[in-house]
C-alpha positions in Angstrom: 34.2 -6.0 -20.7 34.1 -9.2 -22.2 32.2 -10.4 -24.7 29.0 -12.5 -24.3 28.9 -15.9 -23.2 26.9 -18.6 -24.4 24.7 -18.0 -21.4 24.0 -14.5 -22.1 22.0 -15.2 -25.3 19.7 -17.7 -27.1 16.6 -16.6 -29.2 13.9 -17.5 -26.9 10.0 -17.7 -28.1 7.7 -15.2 -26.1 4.5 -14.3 -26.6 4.0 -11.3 -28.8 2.0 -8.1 -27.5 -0.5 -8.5 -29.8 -0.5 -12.4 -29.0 1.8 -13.0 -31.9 4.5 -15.5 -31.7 8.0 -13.2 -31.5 11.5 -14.7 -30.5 13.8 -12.7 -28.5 17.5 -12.4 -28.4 19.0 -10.9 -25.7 23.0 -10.0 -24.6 24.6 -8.4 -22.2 27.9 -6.3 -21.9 29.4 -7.3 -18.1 32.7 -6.1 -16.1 32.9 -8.7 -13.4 29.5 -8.7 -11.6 28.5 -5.3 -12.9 25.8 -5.2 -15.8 26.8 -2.1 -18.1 24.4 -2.7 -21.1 21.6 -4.7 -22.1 20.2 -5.0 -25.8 17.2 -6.9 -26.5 15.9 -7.8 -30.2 12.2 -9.0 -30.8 12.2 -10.6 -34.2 8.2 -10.7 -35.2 8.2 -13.5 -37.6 5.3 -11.8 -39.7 7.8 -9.0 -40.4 10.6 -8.7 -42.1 13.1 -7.3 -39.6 13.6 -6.6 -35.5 12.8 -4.3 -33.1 15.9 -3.1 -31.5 16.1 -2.1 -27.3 19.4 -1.4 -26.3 20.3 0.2 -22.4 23.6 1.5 -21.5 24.2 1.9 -17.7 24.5 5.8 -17.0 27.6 5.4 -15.5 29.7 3.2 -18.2 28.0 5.8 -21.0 30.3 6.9 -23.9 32.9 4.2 -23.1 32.1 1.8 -26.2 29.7 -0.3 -24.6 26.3 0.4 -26.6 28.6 0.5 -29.9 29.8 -3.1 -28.3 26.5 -4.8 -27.8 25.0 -2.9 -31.4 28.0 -4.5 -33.0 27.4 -8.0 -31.6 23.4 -7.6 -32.2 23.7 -6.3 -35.5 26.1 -9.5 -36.5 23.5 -11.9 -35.3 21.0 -10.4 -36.5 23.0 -10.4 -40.5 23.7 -14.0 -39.5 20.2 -15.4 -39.6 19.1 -13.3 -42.4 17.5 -10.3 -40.8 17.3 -7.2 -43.4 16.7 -4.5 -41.0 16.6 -3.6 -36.8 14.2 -0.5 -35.9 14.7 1.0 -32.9 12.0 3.8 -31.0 13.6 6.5 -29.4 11.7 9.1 -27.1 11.7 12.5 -29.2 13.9 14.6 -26.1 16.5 11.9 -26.1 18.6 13.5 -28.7 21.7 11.9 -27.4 20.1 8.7 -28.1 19.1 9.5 -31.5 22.4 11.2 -32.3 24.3 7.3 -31.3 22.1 5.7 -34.0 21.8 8.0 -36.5 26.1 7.8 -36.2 25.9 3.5 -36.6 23.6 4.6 -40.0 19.9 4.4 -38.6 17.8 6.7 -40.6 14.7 7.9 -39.5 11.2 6.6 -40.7 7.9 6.7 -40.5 5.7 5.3 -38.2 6.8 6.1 -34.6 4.1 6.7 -32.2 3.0 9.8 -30.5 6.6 11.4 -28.9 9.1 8.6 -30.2 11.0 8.9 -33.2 11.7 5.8 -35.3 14.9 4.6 -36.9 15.6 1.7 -39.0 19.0 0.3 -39.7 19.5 -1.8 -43.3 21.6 -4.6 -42.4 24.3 -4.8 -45.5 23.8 -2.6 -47.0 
């Protein structure tokens, strides 16, 4: 797996859900032609922190690749100034929860009906 090209990334505006203005940084982990992750931060200027999506292909699972892309995320993320990355997890998917909760997300408040939420402190 290599690491991300230029390409791969850029913080691109997008409209919000709620109509808000958000930016959105995107990567992806790649072995040749062959997409094995996918993490996606929505920075919501009016907050604080990000909202964290991260997908690992079932088939490159526990190999490194979702502590790759979390690594490289988590980097930007400290580089521009972001405090924290939350991340929403369906309640069942305890493998899921058990990865973040191992790179130091803690659980919070605020998840909505079957999710859990978990916030990550950048720094600290």
């Amino acid at each position: 797996m290599h690491p991300p090209r230029e390409k791969d990334h850029g913080w691109n505006p997008v409209e919000g859900r709620d109509g808000a203005r958000q930016f959105r940084e995107v990567w992806g982990g790649w072995r040749g032609k062959d997409l094995l992750g996918l993490v996606v931060l929505d920075f919501y200027p009016r907050a604080s922190g990000a909202e964290l999506t991260l997908v690992v292909n079932p088939g490159f699972r526990r190999r490194g690749v979702g502590g790759f892309l979390l690594e490289k995320i988590a980097s930007m993320a400290e580089s521009v100034g972001l405090p924290w990355l939350e991340v929403s997890v369906d309640q069942g998917n305890t493998g899921a929860r058990l990865f973040f909760e191992r790179w130091g997300f803690t659980s919070i408040r605020g998840a909505a009906p079957g999710k859990s939420k978990l916030r990550f402190r950048i720094g600290g």
